[in-house]
N, C-alpha and C positions, 0 to 999 in steps of 0.2 A: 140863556141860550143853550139848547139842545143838541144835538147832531147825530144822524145815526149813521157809521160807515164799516159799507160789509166787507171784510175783512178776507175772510176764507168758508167754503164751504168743505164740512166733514164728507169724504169719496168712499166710507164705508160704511151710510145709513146711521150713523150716529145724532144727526141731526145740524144743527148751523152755529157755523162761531162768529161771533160779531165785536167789534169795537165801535163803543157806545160813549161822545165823547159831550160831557154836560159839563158847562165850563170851562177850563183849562183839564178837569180831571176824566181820565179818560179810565172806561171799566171792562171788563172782558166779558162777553155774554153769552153763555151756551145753551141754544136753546135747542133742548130733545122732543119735544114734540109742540106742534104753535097752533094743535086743534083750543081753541078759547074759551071752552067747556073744562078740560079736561090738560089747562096747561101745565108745560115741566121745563123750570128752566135753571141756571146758576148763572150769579151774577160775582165778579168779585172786581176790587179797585186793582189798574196793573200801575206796580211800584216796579221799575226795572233795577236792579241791582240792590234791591233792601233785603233783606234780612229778616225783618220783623213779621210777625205772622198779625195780619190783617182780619178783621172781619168778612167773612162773605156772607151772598145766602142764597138759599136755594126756594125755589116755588115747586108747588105742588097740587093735587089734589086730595084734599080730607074730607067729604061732603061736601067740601064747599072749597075753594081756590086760597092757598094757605101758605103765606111766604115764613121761613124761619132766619132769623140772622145765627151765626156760626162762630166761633171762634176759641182756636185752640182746641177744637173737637166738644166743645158744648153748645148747646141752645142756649140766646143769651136774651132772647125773645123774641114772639110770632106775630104776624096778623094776620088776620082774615082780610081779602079783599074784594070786591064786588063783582057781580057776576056780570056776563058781556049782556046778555039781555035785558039788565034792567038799565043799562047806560044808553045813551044816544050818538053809538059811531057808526060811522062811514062803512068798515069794513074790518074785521078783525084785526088789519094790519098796524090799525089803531090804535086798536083795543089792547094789544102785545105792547105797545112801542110807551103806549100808556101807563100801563103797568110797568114795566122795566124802569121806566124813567120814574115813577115814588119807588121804585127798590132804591135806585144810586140816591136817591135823596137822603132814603135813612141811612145807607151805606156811611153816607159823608160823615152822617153823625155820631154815628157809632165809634168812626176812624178819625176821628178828628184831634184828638187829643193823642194819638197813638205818635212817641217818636220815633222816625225809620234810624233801623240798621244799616248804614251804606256798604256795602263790601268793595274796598278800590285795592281788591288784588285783579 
């Protein structure tokens, strides 16, 4: 089960913040530009009061739509992802929501075995 909920919108062109909620595990989405050609976004897991540094990753364009997973300041590995024209959607809103949702999939699994730091000051 999926869910998309729009959280906030950036009031100085920055682009759109979203909580993206798959599962019980809910991910933080910033999406700076949602042309689906040419998209740009960061996704990361929100852990409230941890400590531990998580995987995130970011989408981009490299000739072709190009997501990196992140952590501790390295690439920890990429993929290429398909382009909107060769898939069969509705409307680019899809086409984003689609993508985004296989980003927190591998998110998960990246972060899966990571123990959190709690901070209870």
């Amino acid at each position: 089960m999926k869910k998309l909920i729009r959280s906030s919108t950036a009031s100085n062109g920055e682009g759109e913040y979203f909580t993206y909620q798959r599962g019980r595990q809910q991910f933080g989405v910033h999406v700076f530009n949602d042309n689906p050609i040419h998209l740009k976004f960061q996704v990361k897991e929100i852990h409230p009061y941890d400590l531990e540094e998580y995987t995130w990753a970011r989408c981009g364009y490299k000739g072709a739509l190009y997501v990196e997973f992140i952590r501790n300041g390295k690439v920890l590995d990429g993929m290429q992802m398909h382009y909107y024209d060769e898939e069969d959607y509705e409307d680019e809103n899809e086409y984003v929501n689609d993508i985004i949702d296989q980003v927190c999939v591998e998110l998960r699994y990246y972060n899966k075995n990571i123990e959190p730091r709690i901070d209870h000051t």
